[in-house]
C-alpha positions in Angstrom: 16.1 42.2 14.8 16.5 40.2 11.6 13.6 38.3 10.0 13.3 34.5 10.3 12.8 32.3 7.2 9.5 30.5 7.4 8.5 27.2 5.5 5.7 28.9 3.6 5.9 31.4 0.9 9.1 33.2 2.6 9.2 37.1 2.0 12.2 39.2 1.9 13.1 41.9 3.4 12.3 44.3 0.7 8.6 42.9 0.2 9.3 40.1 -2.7 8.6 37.0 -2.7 11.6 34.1 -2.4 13.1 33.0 -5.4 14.3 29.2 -5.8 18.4 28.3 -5.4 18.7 27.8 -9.3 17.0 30.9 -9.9 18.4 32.5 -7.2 22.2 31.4 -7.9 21.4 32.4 -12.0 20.1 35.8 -11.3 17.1 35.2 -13.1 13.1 35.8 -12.1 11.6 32.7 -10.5 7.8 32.9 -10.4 7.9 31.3 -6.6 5.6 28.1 -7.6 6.0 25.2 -4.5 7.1 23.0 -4.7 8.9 23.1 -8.0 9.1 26.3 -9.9 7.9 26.5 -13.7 11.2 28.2 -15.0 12.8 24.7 -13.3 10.6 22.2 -14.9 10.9 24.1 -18.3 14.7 23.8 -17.8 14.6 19.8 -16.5 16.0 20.8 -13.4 13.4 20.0 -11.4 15.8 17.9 -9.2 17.8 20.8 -8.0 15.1 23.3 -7.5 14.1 24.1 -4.1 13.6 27.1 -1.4 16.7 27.2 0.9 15.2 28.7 4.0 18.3 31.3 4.4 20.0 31.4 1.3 22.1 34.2 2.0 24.0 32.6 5.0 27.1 31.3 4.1 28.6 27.8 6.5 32.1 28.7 7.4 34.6 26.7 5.9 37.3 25.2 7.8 39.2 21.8 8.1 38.6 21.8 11.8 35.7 19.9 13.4 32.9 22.0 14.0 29.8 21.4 16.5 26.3 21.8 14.5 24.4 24.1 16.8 21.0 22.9 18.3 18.9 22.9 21.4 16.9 19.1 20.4 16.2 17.0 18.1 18.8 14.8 15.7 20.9 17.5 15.8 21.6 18.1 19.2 24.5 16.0 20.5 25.2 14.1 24.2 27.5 15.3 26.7 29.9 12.0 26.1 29.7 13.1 22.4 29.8 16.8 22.1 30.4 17.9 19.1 29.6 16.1 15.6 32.9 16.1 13.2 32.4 17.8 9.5 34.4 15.3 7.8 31.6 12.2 9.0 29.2 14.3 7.0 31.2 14.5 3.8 30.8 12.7 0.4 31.9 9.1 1.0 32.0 9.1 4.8 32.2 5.7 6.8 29.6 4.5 8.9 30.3 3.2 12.7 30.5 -0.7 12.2 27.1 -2.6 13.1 26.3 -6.2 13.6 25.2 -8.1 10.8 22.3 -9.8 11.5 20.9 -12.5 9.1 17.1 -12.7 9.9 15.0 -16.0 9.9 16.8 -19.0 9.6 14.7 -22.1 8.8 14.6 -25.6 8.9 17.2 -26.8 6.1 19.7 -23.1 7.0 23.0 -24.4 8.0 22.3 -23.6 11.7 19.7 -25.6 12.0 20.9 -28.5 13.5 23.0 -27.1 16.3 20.0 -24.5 16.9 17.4 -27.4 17.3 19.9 -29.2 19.6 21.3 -25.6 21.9 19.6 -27.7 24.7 21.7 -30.3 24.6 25.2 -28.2 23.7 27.3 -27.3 26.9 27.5 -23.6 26.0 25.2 -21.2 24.7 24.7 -20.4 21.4 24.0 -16.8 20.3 23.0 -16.7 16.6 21.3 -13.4 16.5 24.4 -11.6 15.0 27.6 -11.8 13.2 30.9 -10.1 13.0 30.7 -7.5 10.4 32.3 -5.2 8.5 34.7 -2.8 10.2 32.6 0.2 9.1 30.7 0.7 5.7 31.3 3.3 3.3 27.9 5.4 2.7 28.5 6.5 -1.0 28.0 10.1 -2.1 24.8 9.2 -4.3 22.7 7.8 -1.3 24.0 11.4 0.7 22.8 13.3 -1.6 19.5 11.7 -2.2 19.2 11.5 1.7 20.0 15.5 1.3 17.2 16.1 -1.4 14.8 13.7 0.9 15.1 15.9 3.8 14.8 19.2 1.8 11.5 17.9 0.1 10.2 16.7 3.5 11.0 20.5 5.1 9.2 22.2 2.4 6.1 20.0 2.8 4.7 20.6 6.0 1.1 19.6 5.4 2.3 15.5 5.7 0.9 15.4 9.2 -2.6 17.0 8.1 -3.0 14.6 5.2 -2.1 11.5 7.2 -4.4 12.4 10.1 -7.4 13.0 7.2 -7.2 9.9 6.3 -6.6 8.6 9.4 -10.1 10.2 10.5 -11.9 8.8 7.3 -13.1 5.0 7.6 -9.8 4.0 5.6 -8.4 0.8 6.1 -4.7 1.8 7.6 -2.4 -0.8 8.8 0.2 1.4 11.3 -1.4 2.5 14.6 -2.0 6.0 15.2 0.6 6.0 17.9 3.8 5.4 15.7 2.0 7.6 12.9 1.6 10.5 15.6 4.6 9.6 17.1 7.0 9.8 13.9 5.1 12.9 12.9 6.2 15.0 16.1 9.7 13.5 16.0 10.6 15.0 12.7 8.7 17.9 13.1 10.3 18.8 15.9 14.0 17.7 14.0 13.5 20.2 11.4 12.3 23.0 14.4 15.6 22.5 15.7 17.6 23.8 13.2 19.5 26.4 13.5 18.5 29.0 10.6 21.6 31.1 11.4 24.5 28.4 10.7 25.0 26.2 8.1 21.8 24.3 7.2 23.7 22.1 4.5 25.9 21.2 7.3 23.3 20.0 9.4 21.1 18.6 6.9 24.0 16.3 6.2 24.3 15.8 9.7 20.8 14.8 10.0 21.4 12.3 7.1 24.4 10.5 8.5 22.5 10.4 11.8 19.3 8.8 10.7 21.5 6.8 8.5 23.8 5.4 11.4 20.2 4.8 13.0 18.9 2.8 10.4 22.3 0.4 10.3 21.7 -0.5 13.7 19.2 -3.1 14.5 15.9 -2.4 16.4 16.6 -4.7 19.7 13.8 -5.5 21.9 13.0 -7.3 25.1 10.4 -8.9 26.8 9.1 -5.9 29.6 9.4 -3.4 26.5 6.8 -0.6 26.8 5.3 0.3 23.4 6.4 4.3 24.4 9.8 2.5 25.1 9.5 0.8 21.4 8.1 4.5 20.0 11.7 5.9 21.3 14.1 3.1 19.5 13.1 4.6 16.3 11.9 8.5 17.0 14.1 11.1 18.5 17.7 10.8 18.1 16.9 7.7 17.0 14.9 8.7 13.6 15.1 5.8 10.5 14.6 5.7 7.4 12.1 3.1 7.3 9.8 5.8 10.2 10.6 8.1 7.4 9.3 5.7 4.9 6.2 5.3 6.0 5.2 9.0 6.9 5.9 9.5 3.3 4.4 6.6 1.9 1.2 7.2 4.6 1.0 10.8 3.2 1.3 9.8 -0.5 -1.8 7.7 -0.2 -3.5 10.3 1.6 -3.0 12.4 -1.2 -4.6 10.6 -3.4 -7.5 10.4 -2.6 -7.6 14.1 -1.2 -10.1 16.3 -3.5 -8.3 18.8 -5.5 -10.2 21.2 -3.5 -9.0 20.1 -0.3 -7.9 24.2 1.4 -4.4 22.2 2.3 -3.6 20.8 -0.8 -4.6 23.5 -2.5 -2.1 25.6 -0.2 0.6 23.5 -0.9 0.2 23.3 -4.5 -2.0 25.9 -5.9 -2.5 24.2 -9.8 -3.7 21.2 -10.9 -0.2 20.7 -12.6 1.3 21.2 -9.5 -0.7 19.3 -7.3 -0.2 16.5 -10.0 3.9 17.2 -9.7 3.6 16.9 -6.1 2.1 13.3 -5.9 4.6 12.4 -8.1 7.4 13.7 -6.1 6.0 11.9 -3.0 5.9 8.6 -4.9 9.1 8.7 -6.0 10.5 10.3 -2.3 8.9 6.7 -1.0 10.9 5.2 -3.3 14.2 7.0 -2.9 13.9 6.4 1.4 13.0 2.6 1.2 16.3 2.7 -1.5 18.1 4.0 1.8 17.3 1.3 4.1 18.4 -1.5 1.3 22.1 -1.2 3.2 20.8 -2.2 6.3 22.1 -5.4 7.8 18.8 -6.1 9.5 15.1 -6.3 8.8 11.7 -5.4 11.0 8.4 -4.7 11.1 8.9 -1.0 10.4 10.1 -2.1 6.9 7.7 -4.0 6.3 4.8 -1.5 7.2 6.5 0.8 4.4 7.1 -1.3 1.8 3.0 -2.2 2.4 2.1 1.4 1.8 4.7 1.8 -0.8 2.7 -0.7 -2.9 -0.5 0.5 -1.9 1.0 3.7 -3.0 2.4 2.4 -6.5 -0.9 0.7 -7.6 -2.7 4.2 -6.9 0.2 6.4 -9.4 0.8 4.1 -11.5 -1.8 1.4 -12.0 -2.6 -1.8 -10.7 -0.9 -3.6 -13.3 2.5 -1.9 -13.1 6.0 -3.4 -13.0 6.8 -0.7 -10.2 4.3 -2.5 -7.8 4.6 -5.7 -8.4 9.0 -5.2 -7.6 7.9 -3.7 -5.1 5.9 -6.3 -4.0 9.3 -8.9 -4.6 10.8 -6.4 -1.8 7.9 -6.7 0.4 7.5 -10.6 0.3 11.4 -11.0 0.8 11.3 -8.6 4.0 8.5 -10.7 5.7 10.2 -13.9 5.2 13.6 -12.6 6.1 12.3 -11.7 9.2 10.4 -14.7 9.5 6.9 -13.3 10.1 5.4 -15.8 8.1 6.1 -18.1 11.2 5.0 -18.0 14.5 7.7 -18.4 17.1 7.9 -20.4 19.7 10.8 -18.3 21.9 8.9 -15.4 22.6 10.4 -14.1 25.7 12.2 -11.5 24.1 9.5 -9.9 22.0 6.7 -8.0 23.9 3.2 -8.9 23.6 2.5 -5.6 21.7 4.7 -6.2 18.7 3.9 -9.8 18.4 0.9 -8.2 17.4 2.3 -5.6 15.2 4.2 -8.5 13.2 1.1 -10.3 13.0 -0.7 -7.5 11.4 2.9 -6.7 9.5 1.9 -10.0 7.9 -1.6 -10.3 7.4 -1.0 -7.0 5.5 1.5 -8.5 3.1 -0.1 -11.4 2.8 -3.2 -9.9 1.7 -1.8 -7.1 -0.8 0.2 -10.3 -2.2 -2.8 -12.1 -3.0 -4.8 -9.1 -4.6 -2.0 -8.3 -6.8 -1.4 -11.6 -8.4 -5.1 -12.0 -9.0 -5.1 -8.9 -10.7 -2.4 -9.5 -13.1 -3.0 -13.4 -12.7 0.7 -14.6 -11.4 1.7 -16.9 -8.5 1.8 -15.2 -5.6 5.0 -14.4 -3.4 3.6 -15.5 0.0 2.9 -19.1 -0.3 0.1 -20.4 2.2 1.1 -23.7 2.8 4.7 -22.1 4.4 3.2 -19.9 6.9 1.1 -20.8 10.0 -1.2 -18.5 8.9 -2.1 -17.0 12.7 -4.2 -13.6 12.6 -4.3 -10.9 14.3 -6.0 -10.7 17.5 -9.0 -8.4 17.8 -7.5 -5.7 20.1 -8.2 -2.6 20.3 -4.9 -0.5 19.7 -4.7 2.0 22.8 -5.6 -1.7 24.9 -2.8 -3.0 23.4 -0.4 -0.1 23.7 -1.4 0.2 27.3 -0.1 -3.3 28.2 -1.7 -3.2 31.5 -4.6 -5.0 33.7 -7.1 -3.8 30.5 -5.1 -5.6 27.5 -5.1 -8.8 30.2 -9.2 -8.2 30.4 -9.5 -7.5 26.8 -7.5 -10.8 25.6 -9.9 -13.1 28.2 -13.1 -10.9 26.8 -12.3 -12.6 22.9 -14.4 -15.4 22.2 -13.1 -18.7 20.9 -12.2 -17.4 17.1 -10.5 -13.8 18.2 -12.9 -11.4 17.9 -13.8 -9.5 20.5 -17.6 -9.2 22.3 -17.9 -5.0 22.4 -19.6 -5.4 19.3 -17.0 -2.2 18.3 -15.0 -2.9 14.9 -11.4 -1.9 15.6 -9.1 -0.9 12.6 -7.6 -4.9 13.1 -11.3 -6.2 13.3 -11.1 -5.5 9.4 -7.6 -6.6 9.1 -7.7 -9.6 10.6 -11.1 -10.7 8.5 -9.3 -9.5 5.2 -6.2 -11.8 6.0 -8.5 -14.7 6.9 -10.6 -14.1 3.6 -7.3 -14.1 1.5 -6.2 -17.7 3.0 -8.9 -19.0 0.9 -8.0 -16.5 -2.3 -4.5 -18.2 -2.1 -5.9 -21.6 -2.1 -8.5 -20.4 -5.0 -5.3 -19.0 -6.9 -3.7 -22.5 -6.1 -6.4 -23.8 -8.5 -6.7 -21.4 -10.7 -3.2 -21.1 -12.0 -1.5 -23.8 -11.2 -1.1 -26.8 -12.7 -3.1 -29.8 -10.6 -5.5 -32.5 -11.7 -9.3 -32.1 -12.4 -10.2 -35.5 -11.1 -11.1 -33.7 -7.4 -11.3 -29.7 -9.0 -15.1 -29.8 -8.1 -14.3 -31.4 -4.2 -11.7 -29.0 -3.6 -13.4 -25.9 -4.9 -16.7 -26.7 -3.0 -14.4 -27.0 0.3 -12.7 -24.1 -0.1 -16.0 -22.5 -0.8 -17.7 -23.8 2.2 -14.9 -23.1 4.5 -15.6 -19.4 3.3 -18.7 -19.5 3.7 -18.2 -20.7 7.5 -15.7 -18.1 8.0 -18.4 -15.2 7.2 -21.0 -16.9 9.3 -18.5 -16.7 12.3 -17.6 -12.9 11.8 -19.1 -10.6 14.1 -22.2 -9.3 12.4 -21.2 -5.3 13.1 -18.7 -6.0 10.3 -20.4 -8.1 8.0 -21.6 -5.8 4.8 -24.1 -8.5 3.9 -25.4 -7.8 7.5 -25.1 -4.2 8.2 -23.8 -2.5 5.1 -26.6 -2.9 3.1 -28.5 -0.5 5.4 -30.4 2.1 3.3 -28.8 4.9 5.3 -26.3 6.7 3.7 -24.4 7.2 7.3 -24.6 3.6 8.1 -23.5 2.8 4.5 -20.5 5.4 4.4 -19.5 3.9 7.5 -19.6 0.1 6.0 -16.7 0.8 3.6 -14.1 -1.1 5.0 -16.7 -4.0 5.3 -18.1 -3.4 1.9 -14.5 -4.3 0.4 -13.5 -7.4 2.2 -16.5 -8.7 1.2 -16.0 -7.8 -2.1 -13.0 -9.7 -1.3 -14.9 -12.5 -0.5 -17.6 -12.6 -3.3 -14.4 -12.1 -5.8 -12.8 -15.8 -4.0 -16.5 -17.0 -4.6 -16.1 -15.8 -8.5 -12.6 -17.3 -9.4 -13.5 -21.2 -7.8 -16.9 -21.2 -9.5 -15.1 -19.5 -13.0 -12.8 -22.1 -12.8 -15.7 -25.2 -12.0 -17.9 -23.7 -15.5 -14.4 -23.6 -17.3 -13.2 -27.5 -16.7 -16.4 -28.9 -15.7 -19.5 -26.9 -17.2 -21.3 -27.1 -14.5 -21.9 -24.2 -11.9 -23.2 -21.4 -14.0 -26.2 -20.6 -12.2 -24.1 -19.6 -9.1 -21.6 -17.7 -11.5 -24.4 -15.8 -12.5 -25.7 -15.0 -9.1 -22.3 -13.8 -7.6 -21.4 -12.0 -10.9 -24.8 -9.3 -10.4 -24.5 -9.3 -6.5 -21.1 -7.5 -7.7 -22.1 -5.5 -9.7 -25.0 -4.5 -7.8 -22.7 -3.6 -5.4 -20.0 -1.5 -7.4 -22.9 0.0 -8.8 -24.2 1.6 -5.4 -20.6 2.3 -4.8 -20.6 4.8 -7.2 -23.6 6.4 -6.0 -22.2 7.0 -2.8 -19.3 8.5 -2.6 -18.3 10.7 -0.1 -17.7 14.3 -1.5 -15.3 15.3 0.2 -12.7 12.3 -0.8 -11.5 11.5 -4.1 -11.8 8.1 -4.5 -11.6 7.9 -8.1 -8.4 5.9 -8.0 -9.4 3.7 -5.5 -12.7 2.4 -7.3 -11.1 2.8 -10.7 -9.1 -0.6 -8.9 -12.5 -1.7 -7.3 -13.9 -1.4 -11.3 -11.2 -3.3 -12.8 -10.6 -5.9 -10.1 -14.8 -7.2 -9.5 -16.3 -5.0 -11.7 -15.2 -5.6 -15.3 -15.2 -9.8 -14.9 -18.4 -9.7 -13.6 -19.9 -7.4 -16.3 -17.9 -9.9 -18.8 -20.1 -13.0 -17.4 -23.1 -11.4 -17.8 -22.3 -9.4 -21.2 -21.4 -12.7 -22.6 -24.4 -14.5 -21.5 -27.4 -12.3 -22.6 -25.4 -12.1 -25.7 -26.1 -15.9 -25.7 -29.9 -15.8 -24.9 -30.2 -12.9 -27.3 -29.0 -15.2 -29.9 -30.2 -18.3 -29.3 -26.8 -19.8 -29.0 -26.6 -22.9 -26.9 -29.3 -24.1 -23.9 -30.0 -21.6 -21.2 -30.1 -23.3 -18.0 -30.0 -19.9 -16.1 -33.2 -17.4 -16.2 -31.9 -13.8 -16.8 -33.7 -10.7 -15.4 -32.8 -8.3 -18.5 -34.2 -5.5 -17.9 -32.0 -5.4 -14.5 -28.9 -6.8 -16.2 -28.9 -4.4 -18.9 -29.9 -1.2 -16.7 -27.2 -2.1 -14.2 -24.3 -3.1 -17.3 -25.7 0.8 -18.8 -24.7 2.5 -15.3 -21.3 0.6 -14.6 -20.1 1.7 -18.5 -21.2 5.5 -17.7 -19.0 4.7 -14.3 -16.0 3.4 -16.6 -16.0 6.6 -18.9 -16.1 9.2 -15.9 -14.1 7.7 -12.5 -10.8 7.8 -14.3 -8.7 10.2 -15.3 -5.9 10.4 -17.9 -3.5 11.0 -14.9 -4.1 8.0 -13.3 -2.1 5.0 -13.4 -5.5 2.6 -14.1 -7.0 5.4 -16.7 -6.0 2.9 -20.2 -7.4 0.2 -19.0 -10.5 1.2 -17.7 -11.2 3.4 -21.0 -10.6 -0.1 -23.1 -12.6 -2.0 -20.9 -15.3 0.5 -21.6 -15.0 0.5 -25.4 -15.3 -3.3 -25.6 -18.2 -3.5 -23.3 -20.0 -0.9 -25.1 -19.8 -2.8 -27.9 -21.0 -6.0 -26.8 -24.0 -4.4 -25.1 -24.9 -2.3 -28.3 -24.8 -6.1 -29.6 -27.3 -7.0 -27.2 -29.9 -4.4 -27.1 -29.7 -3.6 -31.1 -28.9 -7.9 -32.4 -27.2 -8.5 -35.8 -25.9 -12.3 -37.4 -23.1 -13.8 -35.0 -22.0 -16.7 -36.3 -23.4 -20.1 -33.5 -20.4 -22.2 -33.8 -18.1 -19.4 -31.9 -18.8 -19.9 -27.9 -18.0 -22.8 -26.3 -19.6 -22.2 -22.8 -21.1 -19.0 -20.7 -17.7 -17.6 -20.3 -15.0 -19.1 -23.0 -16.3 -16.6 -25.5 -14.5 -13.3 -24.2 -11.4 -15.6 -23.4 -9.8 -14.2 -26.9 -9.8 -10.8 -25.7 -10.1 -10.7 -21.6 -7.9 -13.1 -19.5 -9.9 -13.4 -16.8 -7.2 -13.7 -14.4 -4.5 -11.4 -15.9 -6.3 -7.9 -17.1 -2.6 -6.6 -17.3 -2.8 -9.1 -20.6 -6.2 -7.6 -22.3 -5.5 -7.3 -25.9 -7.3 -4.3 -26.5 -6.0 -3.4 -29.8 -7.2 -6.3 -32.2 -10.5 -5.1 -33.1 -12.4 -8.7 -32.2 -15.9 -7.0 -32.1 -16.7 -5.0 -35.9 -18.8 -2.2 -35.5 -20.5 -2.9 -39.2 -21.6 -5.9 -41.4 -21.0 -8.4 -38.7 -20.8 -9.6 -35.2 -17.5 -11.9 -34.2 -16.0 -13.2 -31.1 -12.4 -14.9 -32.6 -11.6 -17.5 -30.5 -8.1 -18.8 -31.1 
């Protein structure tokens, strides 16, 4: 009986290894690296090179229709439709027409009027779709990279054991476990179907116009929808690109912060370089499947929970500051208002309770990375506050509210008066929903910071938006509060307060900006400046300390250093460098001997957490070099001239931009390392 191909390391028949098509087709020896062979990536080819699983069986060719042979999955076909021609698989071939639909339409669309008024209109109006095209041409590029997407996701089969890793670590994921599980079995069990025997090209094309066809259609939905129901629309035969999105997307993430020595990993890419290669082929595999759904006539929440983790992705590879994340964040702004999450609606009788929820979260997620990004490279944001109505999340507990039964009606009436619920249990939404309420007040903080308003009520507003903060904290359930629990001196409880630890990071960081902003315009506030600046750093400090081993989360708190860390530092750099000279009155008692042992740990953490493969590494490694130099000013004092700072923060303004580090001009040399001491501020 002949052999079967495998996924792994395939062996021939005669004992050696598989060699890669290029190789393979070229006659020449392939050293069998996964996923991309070195003879490839020495040639540039690395686009073409991968392990056919039975590269000697040849399709048969023929201008008649074939059937693609399968027992389930995609590729099996319905007894109204049995067999699947060739020539809808070819280069160029035309897609069944669809509906076009045109998303949220607001107040001043064209519609509007006759929309408000359907009451009073002796017909009814249906304005959920339009007469479109008579088919669509699906051109040969998007095929083929639809092709090389599916061949990359067949020869990585350890996606579903990353995703679940960091599903089991205390991560802050956005997609519930049941689509993630859900979308995992469905294309496992896609790719199990084929059949090894016939063409695979064939049916990998197949596949491709399938999920394709799948993703042109609009997800529909009606009131007594199930969630298992909702699972099926887009698993199955009915496989998308935007499911697909977000496995790889999910996975990508995942990988990251995977150790190196992680037995999977390791398995899948045995090198360093390789594992390295890999990451980068999973960013850019995100990329390529979100470019696949940009044909669609339709927008939904599925989209938007990939595009979320595409960013969160993005930032990770390539830095925080990157053009690629920020675009991408364009595209993920533009889907939430398309399909007007941003809004509550008032018809909901044809949307289950369930996915009101999910497009709730859909939101608060976007909403939130929105916010953190523009702070971090100090821009306006996309999602604008003052157009949304800005409803959370409810505190639900996912398999409650995928269940949709007498429990979910128990748990909603079991909420208190603000949404949270009384098991004293923090859900993966308890920390969502807190995040988004946090980042309300970061967009109203941003409001002030960069924009252009008056200064006659700066100190009124800040100090509400402050308070209102403040109130929101108070009213959070304590069990996921970090100034409540997470400062626990057990490591368990600690590791567990992550999630926690970040929002209120999150928080403090709000806090930061608003009282940065009152010292700035007003001078006044630089005691509580002060205060917040070393209760961050105290905390990115213990941070550090307490990693978990078994994660890499160099990447991640490479952002954390950057985004709270660094300002902070700054503040406090900049004013012991003012008591140490005797520039200006000191208003504001310093413990030194704290400041200074704390600003010595966080520059050892700047020089070690990043690496030159990550996207944040540059940045970090300037950060450190100026830093270092200002404290070596401190502890070891030389002249500095008394006319050069203005207040306690102005005086690092010529070389840090407090709210746009993507600005930092780290290569004028503002701080000599000989005669004299200078701060230039121009």
């Amino acid at each position: 009986m002949a052999e079967q191909p495998t996924r792994g390391h395939a062996v021939r028949r005669n004992g050696t290894l598989q060699s890669c098509e290029p190789c393979r087709k070229s006659k020449l020896r392939c050293d069998h690296a996964r996923p991309i062979c070195g003879r490839c990536i020495a040639k540039k080819i690395t686009a073409r090179c991968f392990y056919h699983p039975a590269p000697m069986t040849k399709g048969v060719v023929s201008n008649r229709t074939s059937p693609i042979r399968a027992s389930r999955g995609l590729t099996s076909q319905s007894k109204s439709n049995p067999t699947l021609p060739m020539e809808s698989t070819r280069l160029g071939a035309n897609l069944e027409p669809t509906p076009e639909v045109p998303g949220y339409l607001g107040a001043t669309s064209f519609s509007a009027v006759l929309t408000e008024h359907r009451h009073d209109l002796p017909f009814e109006i249906n304005s959920s779709t339009v007469a479109g095209n008579s088919g669509r041409s699906f051109d040969p590029d998007r095929l083929k990279a639809g092709l090389e997407l599916l061949k990359l996701i067949y020869d990585f089969p350890i996606y579903g054991t990353l995703i679940r890793k960091l599903y089991s670590r205390r991560a802050i994921v956005v997609v519930p476990t049941t689509i993630i599980e859900t979308t995992i079995e469905s294309i496992r069990n896609t790719f199990d179907s084929l059949d090894l025997s016939s063409d695979l090209e064939a049916q990998f094309q197949a596949l491709v116009y399938q999920i394709s066809q799948n993703t042109f259609r609009p997800l529909t939905t009606h009131g007594s929808m199930t969630f298992h129901e909702y699972c099926a629309s887009f698993t199955g035969r009915n496989l998308r690109w935007e499911a697909i999105a977000i496995i790889l997307s999910v996975s990508g993430i995942s990988m990251m912060s995977t150790s190196d020595n992680d037995p999977n990993l390791v398995q899948a890419a045995p090198g360093s370089e390789a594992r390295e290669r890999l990451r980068a082929q999973i960013v850019e595999a995100s990329s390529i499947c979100l470019s696949l759904c940009d044909q669609t006539s339709s927008v939904n929440e599925l989209l938007g929970f990939a595009q979320y983790n595409d960013v969160m992705l993005k930032t990770q590879h390539y830095g925080d500051q990157s053009f690629h994340a920020w675009r991408r964040l364009g595209d993920l702004s533009a889907t939430i208002y398309a399909a007007g999450f941003h809004q509550e609606s008032p018809q909901t009788d044809d949307c289950p309770f369930f996915l009101r929820q999910l497009r709730r979260i859909c939101f608060a997620s976007a909403f939130y990375a929105d916010k953190a990004i523009a702070t971090f490279v100090g821009r306006p944001p996309f999602i604008n506050y003052r157009y949304c109505t800005l409803t959370p999340p409810l505190d639900l507990n996912e398999d409650v509210l995928e269940a949709g039964d007498e429990s979910l009606t128990l748990a909603i009436s079991n909420l208190n008066m603000e949404g949270w619920n009384s098991q004293r249990t923090s859900y993966r939404v308890s920390i969502l929903r807190l995040r988004f309420l946090f980042s309300v007040f970061r967009d109203q903080a941003l409001e002030i910071a960069l924009g252009t308003c008056d200064d006659w009520d700066l100190v009124q507003k800040s100090n509400q938006i402050i308070e209102k903060a403040r109130a929101t904290l108070e009213a959070a359930p304590k069990f996921i509060r970090y100034d409540v629990q997470g400062k626990d001196e057990d490591e368990e409880l600690y590791a567990s307060s992550f999630p926690s630890l970040h929002v209120y990071l999150d928080y403090l960081y709000t806090m930061f900006i608003l009282q940065r902003v009152l010292v700035k315009r007003t001078d006044t506030g630089q005691e509580a400046l002060i205060d917040t600046s070393r209760e961050v750093l105290s905390i990115i400090i213990r941070i550090g300390s307490e990693c978990d081993a078994s994660m890499d989360l160099n990447r991640h708190y490479s952002w954390i250093i950057l985004y709270y860390g660094v300002p902070s530092a700054s503040i406090l750099t900049l004013e012991l460098l003012h008591q140490s000279q005797g520039i200006g009155s000191h208003s504001v008692a310093l413990p030194r001997a704290e400041i200074i042992r704390n600003l010595s740990v966080f520059l050892s953490c700047l020089s070690w957490i990043p690496r030159p493969t990550h996207g944040n590494y540059q940045a970090c490694k300037e950060a450190e070099k100026k830093l270092s130099h200002i404290l070596d000013q401190i502890i070891d004092p030389r002249p500095i001239q008394r006319d050069v700072f203005d207040d306690v923060t102005s005086g690092l303004d010529s070389f840090l931009d407090w709210y746009n580090p993507s600005n930092w001009d780290f290569k004028t040399d503002y701080l000599p390392a000989t005669d004299s001491f200078t701060l230039s501020n121009n």
